[in-house]
N, C-alpha and C positions, 0 to 999 in steps of 0.2 A: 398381353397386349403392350405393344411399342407405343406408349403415347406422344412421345417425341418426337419418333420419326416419321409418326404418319404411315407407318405398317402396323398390320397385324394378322397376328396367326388363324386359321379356320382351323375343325374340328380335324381335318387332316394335320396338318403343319406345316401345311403350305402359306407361306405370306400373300398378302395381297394388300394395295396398298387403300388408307381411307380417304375421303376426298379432300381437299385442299380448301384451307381455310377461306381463299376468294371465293372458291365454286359455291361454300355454305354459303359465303357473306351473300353471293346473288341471288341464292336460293330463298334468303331471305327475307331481302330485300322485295322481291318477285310476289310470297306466297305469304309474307306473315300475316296482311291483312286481311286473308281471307282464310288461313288457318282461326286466327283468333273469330274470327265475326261467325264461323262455321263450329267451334267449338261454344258462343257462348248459346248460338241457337240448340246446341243438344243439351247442354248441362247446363245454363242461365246463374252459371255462378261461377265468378272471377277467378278464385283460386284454382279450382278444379282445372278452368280453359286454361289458365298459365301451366298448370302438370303435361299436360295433352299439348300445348304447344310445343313446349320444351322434349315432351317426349317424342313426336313427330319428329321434330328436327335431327333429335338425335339418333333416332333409325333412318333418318335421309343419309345423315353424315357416317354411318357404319353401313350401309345400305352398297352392295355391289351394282347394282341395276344400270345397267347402261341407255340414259331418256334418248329414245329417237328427235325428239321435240321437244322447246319449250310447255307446248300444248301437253306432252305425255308427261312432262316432267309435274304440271299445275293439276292435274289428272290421278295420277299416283300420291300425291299431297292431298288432295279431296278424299284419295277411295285411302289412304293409309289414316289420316282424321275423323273420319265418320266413323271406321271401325273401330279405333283408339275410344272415344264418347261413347261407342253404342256398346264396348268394353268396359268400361267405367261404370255404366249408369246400370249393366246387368252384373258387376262382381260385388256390390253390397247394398242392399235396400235402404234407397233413398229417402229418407222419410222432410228433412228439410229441405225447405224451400227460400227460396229470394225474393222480396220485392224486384219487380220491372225498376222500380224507384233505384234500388241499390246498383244499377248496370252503369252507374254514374255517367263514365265518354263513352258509353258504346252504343250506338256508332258514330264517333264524334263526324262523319259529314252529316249526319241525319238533322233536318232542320226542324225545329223544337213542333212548327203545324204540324207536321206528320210523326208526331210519338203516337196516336192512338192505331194509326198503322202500324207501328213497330211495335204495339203493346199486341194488337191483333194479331199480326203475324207470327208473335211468340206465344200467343195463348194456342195454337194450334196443334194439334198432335205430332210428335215427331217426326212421323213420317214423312208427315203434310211441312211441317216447317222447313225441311232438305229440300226437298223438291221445289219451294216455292222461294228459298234464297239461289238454288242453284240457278232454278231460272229469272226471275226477276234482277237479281243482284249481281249477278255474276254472267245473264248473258247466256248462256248457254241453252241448247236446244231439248226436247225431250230423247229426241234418240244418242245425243251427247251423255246426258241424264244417268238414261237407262244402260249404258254402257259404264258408265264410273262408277253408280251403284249397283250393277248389276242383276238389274231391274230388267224387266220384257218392258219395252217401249211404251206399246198400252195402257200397262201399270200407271206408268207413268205420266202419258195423259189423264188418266183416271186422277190419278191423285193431283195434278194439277186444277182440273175440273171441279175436285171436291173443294178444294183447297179454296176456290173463287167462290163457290155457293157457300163454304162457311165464312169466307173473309168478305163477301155480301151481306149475311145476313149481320154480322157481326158489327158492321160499319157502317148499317144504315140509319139507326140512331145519332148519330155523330153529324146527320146535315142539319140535322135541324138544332144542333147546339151552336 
């Protein structure tokens, strides 16, 4: 690998060249705070989501894929994330855990009344926690959803659906404090 000039060989030995330090710098600029806040929702622990970020980025920037769209480009960052964590969290038996406590800025816009929200929404099963930052946080539709993760739509309602009846029952304690 040419690190210098911004080429490098494939298993042929044919060059092809990697992408230009602007193209990352926007890429990053774009996607990192929603790589980070999507990696600490699957692993809830700092170090791990800085590997997964760093590793992300770095198969973006060796990454040939030409994005039709900014859209495709934020799209492939989501579905190359989620599988990086859902990689992670299945190659060695996790046995430690983090306090909510220890997430110290994350997510520094989140306004200190709503942490029992953020504590709920991370007590939820994984599944249910992708599903319910993609759509909530991030905007995004279910059949957007079920298309990035590769989910049947359905699915996807469904687990939206679950997601409110457990982030109901979970936060209805909370009115009366």
């Amino acid at each position: 690998m040419h690190m210098f000039c911004g080429c490098r060989e494939n298993h042929a030995g044919e060059e092809f060249t990697m992408r230009s330090e602007e193209e990352v710098n926007r890429a990053i600029e774009r996607h990192a705070d929603t790589i980070r806040r999507l990696c600490m929702i699957h692993l809830k622990n700092y170090a791990d989501a800085e590997d997964i970020f760093q590793n992300v980025f770095l198969k973006y920037v060796l990454s040939s894929i030409s994005f039709e769209s900014e859209e495709h480009e934020r799209a492939w960052m989501i579905r190359v994330t989620v599988n990086a964590c859902k990689d992670l969290l299945k190659s060695f038996y996790r046995s430690r855990t983090v306090s909510l406590d220890d997430l110290v800025d994350w997510p520094a816009e989140a306004p200190a009344d709503h942490r029992e929200v953020l504590e709920a929404v991370l007590s939820l099963p994984q599944k249910h926690r992708v599903v319910v930052y993609l759509h909530y946080y991030e905007g995004y539709t279910a059949p957007e959803i079920g298309r990035i993760l590769g989910k049947n739509v359905n699915t996807v309602y469904t687990l939206l659906t679950r997601s409110r009846q457990m982030l109901k029952k979970e936060l209805e304690g909370f009115d009366d404090e």
